[in-house]
N, C-alpha and C positions, 0 to 999 in steps of 0.2 A: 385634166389629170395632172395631178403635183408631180413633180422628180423625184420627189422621196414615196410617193406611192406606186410610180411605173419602174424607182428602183428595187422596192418591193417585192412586187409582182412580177417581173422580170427574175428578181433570184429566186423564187418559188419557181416560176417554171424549169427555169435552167436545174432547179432542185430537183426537181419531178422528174427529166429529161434521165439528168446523171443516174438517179436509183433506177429507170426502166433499164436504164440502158444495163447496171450492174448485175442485176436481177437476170437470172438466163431464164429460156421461154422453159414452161414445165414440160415434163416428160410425159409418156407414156407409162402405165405402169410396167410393161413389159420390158421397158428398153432399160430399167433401172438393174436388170441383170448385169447389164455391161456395167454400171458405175465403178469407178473410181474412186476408190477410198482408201488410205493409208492403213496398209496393214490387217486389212479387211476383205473377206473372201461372201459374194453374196452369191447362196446357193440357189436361192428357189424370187424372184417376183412373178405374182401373179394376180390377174384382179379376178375377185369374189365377188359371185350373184348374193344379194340381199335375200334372206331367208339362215337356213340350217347350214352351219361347215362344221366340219369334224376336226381339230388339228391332231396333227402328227400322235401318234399315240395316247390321245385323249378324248375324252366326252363328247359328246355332238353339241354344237352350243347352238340353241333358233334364235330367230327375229335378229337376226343381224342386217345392218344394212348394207349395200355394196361399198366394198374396200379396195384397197390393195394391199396387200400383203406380201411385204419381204423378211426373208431369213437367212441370216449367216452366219458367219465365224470372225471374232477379233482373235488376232494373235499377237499382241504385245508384247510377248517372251516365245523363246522356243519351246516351253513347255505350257503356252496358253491355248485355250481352246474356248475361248468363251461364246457361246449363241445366244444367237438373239433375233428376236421378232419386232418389224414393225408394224403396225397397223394403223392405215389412212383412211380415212372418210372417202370414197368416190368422190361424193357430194356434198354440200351441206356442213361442210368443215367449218367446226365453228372460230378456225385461226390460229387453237392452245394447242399445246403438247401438254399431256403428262407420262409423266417415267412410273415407272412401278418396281418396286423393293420386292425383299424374302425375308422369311421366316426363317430360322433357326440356321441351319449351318446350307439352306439354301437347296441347289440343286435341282430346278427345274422350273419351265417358263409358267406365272402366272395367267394362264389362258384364259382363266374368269376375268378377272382384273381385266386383260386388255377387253376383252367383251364388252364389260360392262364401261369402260372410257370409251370404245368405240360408238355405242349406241346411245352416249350422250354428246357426241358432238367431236370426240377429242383426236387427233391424231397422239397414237398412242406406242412404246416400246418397252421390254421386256427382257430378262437375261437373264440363263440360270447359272450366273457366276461364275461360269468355268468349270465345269463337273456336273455330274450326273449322279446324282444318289436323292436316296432318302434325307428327309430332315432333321433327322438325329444320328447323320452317319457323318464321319469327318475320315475316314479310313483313306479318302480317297486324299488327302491331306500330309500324311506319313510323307517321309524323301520328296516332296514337291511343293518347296520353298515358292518358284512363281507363282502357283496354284494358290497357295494361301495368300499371297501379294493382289489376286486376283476376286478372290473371295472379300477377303479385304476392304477392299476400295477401288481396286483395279475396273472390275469389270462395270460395276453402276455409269463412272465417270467417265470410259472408254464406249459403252452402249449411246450413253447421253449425246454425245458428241455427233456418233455416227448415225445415228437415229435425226438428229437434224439436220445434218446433210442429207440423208434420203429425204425427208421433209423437204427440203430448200429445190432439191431437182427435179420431185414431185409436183409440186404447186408453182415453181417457178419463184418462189418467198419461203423463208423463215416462221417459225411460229411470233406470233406478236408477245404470248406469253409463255412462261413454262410453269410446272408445277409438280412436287413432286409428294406422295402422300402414304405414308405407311406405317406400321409398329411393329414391335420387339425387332428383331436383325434388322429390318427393316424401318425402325426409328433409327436403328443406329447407322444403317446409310445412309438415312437422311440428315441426319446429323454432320456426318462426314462430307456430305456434299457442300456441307452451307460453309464448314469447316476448312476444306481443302481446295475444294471447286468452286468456290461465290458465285462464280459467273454461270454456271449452269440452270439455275432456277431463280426465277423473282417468287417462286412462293411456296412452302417449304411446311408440311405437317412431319412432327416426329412423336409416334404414339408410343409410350413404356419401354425407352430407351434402353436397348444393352450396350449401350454407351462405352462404358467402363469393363468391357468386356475382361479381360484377363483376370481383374478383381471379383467381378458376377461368378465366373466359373471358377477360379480357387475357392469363393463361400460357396459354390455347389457340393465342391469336397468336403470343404469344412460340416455344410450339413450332412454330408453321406457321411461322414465319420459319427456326429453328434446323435445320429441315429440307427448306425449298424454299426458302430465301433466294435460295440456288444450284443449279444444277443436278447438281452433286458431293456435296451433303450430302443429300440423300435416302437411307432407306435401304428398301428394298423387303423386304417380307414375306418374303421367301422363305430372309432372312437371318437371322429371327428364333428362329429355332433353334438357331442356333449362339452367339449372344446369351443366350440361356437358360439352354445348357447351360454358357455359361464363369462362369455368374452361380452355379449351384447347385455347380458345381465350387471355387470359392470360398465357399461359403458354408451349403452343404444343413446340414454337421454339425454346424454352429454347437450344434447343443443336444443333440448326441449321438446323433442320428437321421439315416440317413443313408435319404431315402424321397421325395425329389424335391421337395421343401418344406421354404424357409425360415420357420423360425420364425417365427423375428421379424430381420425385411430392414433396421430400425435400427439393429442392431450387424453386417451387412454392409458388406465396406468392399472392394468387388468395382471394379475398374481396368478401364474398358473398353478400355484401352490394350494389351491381354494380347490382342487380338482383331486388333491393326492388321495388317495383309499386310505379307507380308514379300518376297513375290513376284507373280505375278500376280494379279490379281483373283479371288475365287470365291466360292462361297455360305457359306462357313465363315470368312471372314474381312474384314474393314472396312479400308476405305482412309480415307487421313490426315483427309480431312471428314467420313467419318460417324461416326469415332471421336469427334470434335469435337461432333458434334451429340448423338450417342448422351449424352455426358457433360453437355450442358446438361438433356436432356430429363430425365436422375436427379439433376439440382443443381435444376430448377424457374427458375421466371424470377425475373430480377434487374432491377433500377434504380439512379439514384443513391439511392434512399432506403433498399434491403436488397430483401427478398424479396418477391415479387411474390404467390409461391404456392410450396408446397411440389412438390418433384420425385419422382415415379414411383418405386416401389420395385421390385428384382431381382429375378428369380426367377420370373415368369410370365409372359415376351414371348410367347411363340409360342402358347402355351394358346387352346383355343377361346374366342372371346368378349374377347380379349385385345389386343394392340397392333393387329394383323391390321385390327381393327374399328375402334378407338377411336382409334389415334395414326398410325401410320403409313397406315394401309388399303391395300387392293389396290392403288393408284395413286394419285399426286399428285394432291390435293386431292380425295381422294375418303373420306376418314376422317372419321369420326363429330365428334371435334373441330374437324376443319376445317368441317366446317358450322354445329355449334355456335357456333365462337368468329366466324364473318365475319357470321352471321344474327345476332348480339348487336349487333355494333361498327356492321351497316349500319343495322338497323331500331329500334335502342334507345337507341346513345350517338349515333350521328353522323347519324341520320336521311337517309340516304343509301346509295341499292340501289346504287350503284356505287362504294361505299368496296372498296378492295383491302387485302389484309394486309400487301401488301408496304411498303405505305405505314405500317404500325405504328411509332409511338414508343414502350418503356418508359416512360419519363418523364410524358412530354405526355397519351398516352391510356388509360391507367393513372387517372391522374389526373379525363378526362372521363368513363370512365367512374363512377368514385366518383362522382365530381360530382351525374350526370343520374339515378343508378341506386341508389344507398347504401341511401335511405327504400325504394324498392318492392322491391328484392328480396336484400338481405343480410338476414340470421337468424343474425346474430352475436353478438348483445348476451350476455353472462355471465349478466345479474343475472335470476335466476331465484327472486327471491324471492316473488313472487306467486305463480307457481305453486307453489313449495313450501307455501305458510302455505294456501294452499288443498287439500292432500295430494296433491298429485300425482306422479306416477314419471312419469321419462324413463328407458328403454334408448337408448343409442347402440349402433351395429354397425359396424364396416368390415370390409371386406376387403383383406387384406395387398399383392393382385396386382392391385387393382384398374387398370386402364387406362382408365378416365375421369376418375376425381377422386381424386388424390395420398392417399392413408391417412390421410398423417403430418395433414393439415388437420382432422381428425376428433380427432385426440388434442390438437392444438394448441385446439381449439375446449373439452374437456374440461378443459383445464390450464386456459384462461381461468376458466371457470365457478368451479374450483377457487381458484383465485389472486383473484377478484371472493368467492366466498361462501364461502369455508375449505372447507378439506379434511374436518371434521368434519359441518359442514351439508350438504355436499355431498354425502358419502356417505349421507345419511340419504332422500337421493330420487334419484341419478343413481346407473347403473351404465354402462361402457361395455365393449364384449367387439370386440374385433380379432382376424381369422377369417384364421388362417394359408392362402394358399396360392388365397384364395379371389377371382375376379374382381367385376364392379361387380354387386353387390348376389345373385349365388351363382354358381352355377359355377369351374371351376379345377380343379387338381389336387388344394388338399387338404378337408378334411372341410369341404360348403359347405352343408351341409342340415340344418337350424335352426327349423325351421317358419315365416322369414322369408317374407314375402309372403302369409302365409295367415292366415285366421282360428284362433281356438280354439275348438276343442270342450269338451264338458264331462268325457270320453276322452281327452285332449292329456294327454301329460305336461309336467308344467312343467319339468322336468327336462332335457328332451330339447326342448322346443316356447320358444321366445322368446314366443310367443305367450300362449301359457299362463303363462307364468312372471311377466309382465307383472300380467295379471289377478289373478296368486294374491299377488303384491308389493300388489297398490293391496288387495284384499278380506281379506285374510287378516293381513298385514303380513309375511308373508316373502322378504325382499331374494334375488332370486337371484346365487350368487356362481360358480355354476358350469352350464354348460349342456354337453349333448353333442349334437356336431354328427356327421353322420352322410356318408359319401363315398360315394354309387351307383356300381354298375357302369357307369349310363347318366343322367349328370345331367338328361337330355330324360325322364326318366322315375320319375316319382316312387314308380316301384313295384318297381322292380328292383332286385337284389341289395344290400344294402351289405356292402361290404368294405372300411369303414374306418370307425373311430371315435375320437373324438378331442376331450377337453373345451375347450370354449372359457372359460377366465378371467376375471374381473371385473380388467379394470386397474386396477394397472400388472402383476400378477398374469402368469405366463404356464405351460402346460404342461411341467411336468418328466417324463421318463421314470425310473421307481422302479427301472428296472435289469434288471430280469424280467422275462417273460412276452410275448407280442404286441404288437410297436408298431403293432400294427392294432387294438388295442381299449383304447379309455378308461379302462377299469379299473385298466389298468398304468401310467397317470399321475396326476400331483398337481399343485395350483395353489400357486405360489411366485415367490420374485421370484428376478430372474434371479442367478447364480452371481459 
């Protein structure tokens, strides 16, 4: 044996020796009651028989396997309260952590989520931000400035943290990877993590970003004005059919596919003027103000200073899960954004439950909110160089039809990163994939099933699974450039038919049809830039 091979194999050992030695022996899951953690109070570990648990004021959830499960409290400030769940494999731990995000203004632990990472392998954690409410309440927000610090960015990055310490005392080791995967509030924590915290995850999905938060909810005003300002510019649901259909009449074939889905709704240049009555009022046609409003709502809000936020894109008003929900709703001021955007401006910028929208200035409160809101919950910033120099992948995703949060804000956020860290560096960790057809975060009419919102298996393809592909990008090194997303008979059901498939693009990149064969199946297209 050479000296330069027994000195070698010598420093491996001694290597090997120093990490046992670091590494403390794993816990019991019961004795994890006692742990030790800055600032952190755990109330309940307990291990779980494999089969049916019920958590805390929720669901029954089956076919879990045995875990152990811890819950507690961070308290970062003296008015924080933030809880959280961990959930460990007994057995069978496949090594990863994933973290799991929220939806709208947040408010309680995703229990499915951890579920479903738990019964694929994943040591998994959970936080409902610091509060307890519904998804479209922020009341709880009013006079409690940490709370919103917590909501924030506070609570994702302080769960993360402690959740791998419980990890590290459990198994005796660290997760080897982490991962974190989510949309709408929950793109935009993920954003923030990649943004604020680099070192938290090597591998980072963020689905239909409310990014730009303060900006997204000033144009939620801006719409609630452009549409109850008056009581002639309202447009009721029931209209929104006929809106759709003059939008893909204009625009479906754009890319030589004529199948109820715009491509790509940026080279649409759809006149909602072709809608106005010409006679009596009816459900197929728009009188002189909603034509007016209809066309602010696809221009996005404005000020003296340009654009406030991008404007809605064509092609999918009436779809389930679509304006119905998000913009107009069943009745005045009864739409997802009209809650969103008055529960911002009363309990966040202007500290006041009796602020009304109609009271909204472009200019003035635009502005406050920047002002009060910019530091806690924008996840804007470009410079992603920490996280890159530390190897991490970001996937971005939109969808085309979204009716919560403008598309185009997702690509404009993409362009910055690009235009801050070149187009070269930037390719080398960010991919971004824009989902024809598809509403806020799946659903719609075109191919919206992606493996968004799920974990991966070790059975996922990465091909077919964003999830997976994620994973195989950060361990393997292969950038995914192309996915196929898959269209159910019954998007409520992740198990019925599909009859449609359709690949989704690495932007700027988009779906070409080769001329041939089924414009129902992916095979018979290619990724190219547009003609």
């Amino acid at each position: 044996m050479t000296t330069q091979l027994r000195t070698t194999l010598t420093a491996l050992f001694l290597g090997a020796c120093i990490r046992l030695a670091a590494s403390p022996p794993a816990q019991t899951c019961d004795t994890l009651a006692k742990l030790n953690l800055p600032a952190t109070t755990i109330a309940t570990a307990e291990s779980v028989r494999s089969g049916t648990f019920t958590p805390p004021g929720y669901k029954a959830l089956p076919n879990l396997p045995a875990f152990c499960r811890v819950a507690g409290t961070i308290k970062p400030s003296a008015d924080s309260d933030i809880r959280f769940e961990v959930w460990m494999p007994a057995e069978n731990w496949n090594g990863k952590f994933q973290g799991m995000g929220n939806g709208g203004f947040a408010g309680g632990i995703g229990y499915d989520q951890l579920a479903l990472a738990l019964g694929n392998g994943y040591a998994t954690a959970a936080t409902d931000t610091g509060h307890h409410a519904g998804a479209t309440d922020a009341s709880w927000a009013l006079d409690h400035p940490e709370k919103i610090v917590d909501f924030g960015y506070r609570a994702i990055h302080e769960t993360t943290v402690q959740a791998k310490a419980i990890l590290h005392a459990f198994y005796g080791d660290g997760p080897q990877r982490s991962y974190f995967s989510s949309c709408s509030n929950g793109g935009r924590q993920a954003l923030m993590e990649a943004q604020r915290y680099p070192d938290d995850y090597d591998g980072i999905i963020a689905g239909a970003p409310a990014n730009f938060w303060t900006h997204l909810l000033a144009n939620a005003a801006w719409d609630n004005l452009a549409l109850m300002g008056d009581n002639d510019s309202y447009i009721p649901s029931k209209k929104l059919r006929a809106i759709q259909d003059a939008a893909l009449a204009a625009c479906d074939a754009l890319d030589g596919v004529k199948d109820g889905v715009i491509e790509d709704p940026s080279r649409c240049h759809f006149d909602p003027g072709v809608l106005l009555c010409q006679s009596a009022e009816t459900d197929s046609c728009l009188t002189a103000p909603q034509v007016t409003a209809l066309k602010k709502l696809y221009a996005g809000g404005h000020n003296s200073r340009g654009q406030i936020f991008p404007g809605y894109a064509p092609g999918g008003e009436a779809e389930f899960g679509g304006w119905a929900i998000w913009i107009t709703g069943p009745a005045p001021e009864r739409s997802l954004m009209y809650a969103f955007g008055t529960q911002f401006f009363k309990n966040m910028v202007f500290d006041n439950a009796a602020w009304d929208f109609h009271t909204f200035d472009a200019d003035r409160d635009t502005k406050a909110a920047d002002e009060k809101q910019t530091r806690n919950m924008n996840a804007s910033d470009p410079d992603l160089s920490r996280f890159r120099a530390r190897g991490g992948k970001l996937i971005l995703y939109h969808g085309w039809s979204d009716a919560a949060i403008a598309p185009q804000n997702t690509i404009d956020y993409y362009d910055s990163v690009t235009a801050k860290m070149g187009a070269a560096a930037t390719g080398t960790f960010v991919r971004l994939f824009m989902v024809p057809g598809m509403q806020h975060c799946g659903g719609g009419s075109g191919a919206n099933s992606f493996g968004q919102l799920s974990v991966a298996s070790a059975s996922s393809d990465p091909d077919r699974d964003m999830d997976a592909a994620l994973e195989r990008w950060v361990e393997k090194g292969i950038a995914p450039e192309r996915i196929v997303a898959a269209k159910r008979k019954s998007d409520l059901d992740p198990k019925s038919a599909i009859v449609r498939t359709r690949p989704l693009c690495a932007y700027p990149l988009v779906a070409h049809y080769k001329g041939t064969g089924s414009t129902d199946d992916a095979a018979n297209f290619t990724c190219a830039k547009h003609d």
